[in-house]
C-alpha positions as CSV (number, residue, x, y, z in Angstrom):
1,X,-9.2,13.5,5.1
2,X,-12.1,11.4,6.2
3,X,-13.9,12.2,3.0
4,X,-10.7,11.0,1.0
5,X,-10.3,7.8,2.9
6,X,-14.0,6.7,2.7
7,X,-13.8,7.8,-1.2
8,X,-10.8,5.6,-1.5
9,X,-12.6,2.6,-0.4
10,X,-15.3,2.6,-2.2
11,X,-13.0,2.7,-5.5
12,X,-11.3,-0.4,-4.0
13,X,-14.7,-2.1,-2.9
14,X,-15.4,-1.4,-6.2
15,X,-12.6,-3.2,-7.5
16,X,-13.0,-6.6,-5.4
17,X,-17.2,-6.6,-6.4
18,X,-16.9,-10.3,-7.5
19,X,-15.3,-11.3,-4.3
20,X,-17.4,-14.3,-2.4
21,X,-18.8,-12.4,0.5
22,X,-16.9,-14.8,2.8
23,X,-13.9,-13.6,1.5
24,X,-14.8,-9.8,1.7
25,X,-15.1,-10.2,5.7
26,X,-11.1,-9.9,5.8
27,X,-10.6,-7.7,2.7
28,X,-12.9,-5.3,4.1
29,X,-10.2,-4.6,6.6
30,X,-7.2,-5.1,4.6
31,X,-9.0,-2.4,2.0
32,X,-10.0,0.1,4.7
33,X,-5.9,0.2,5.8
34,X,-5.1,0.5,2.6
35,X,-7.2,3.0,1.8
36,X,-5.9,5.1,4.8
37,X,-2.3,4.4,4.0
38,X,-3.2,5.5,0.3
39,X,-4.5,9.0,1.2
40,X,-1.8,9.0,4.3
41,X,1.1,8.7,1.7
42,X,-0.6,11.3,-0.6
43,X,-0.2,13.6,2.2
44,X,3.0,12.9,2.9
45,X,3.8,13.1,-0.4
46,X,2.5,16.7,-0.8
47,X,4.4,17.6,2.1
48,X,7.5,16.0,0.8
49,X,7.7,17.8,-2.3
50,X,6.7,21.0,-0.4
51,X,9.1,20.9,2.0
52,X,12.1,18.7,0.6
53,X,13.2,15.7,2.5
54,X,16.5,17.3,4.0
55,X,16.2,20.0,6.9
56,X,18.4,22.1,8.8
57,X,18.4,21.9,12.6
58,X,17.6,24.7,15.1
59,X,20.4,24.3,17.1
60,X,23.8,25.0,17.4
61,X,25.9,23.7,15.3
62,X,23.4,24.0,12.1
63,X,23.4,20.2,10.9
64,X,21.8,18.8,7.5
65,X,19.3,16.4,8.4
66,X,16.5,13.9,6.7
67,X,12.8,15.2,8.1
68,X,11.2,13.0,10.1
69,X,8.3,12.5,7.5
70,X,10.5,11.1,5.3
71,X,11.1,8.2,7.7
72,X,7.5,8.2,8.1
73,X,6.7,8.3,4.8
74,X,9.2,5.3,4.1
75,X,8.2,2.9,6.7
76,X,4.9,3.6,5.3
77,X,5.1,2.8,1.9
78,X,6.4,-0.4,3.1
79,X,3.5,-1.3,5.0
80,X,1.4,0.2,2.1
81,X,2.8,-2.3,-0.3
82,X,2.9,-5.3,2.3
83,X,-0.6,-4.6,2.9
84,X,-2.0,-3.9,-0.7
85,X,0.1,-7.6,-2.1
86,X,-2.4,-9.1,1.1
87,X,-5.2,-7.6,-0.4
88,X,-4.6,-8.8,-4.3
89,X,-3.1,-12.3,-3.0
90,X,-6.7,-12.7,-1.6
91,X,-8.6,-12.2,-4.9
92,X,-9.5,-15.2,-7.3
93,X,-7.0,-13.7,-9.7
94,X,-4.6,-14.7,-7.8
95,X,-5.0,-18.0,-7.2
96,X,-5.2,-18.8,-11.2
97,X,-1.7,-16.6,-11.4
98,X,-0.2,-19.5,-8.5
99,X,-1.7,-22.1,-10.1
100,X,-0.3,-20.7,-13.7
101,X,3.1,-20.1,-11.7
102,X,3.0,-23.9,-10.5
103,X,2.5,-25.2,-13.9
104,X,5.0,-22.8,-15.7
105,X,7.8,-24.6,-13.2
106,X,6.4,-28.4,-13.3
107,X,6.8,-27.6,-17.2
108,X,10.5,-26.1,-16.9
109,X,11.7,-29.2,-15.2
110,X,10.5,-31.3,-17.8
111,X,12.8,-29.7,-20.8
């Protein structure tokens, strides 16, 4: 898993190359989470489809019930998503989208 993860950031350092090194302090952390979440939900995944999401319990009376991965896995992808909009709302890209966004609205109020 270690491998995975360290392979995973360096794709995503990779990707933010042309980030000012003052601004790669912070994404350095936001891409090493992601990067664990990444391989963490791949995991999950696997396990997922391996395994289905619904389970049977051991005890008396046999109930249906949704694995705990699946909650896991759920609360996870959140986080994954939260995290990864951090990381690409932190890139110069960005700010030319908001400032594109701002000027799309000034101009809708004027027709």
């Amino acid at each position: 898993m270690e491998e995975r993860i360290a392979n995973e950031v360096e794709r995503l350092l990779g990707m933010f190359k042309d980030t000012p090194p003052e601004k790669m302090v912070v994404m350095k952390n936001l891409i090493e989470r992601v990067a664990f979440m990444q391989i963490t939900l791949e995991d999950m995944e696997a396990d997922i489809k391996a395994n289905g999401t619904i389970e049977v319990s051991k005890t008396l009376p046999r109930k249906r019930r949704e694995r705990p991965i699946v909650k896991s896995y759920n609360a996870m992808i959140k986080n994954y998503n939260s995290t990864l909009k951090q990381l690409f709302d932190k890139t110069p890209d960005a700010k030319a989208s908001e400032s594109d966004d701002e000027l799309l609205k000034f101009l809708q109020r004027g027709s």
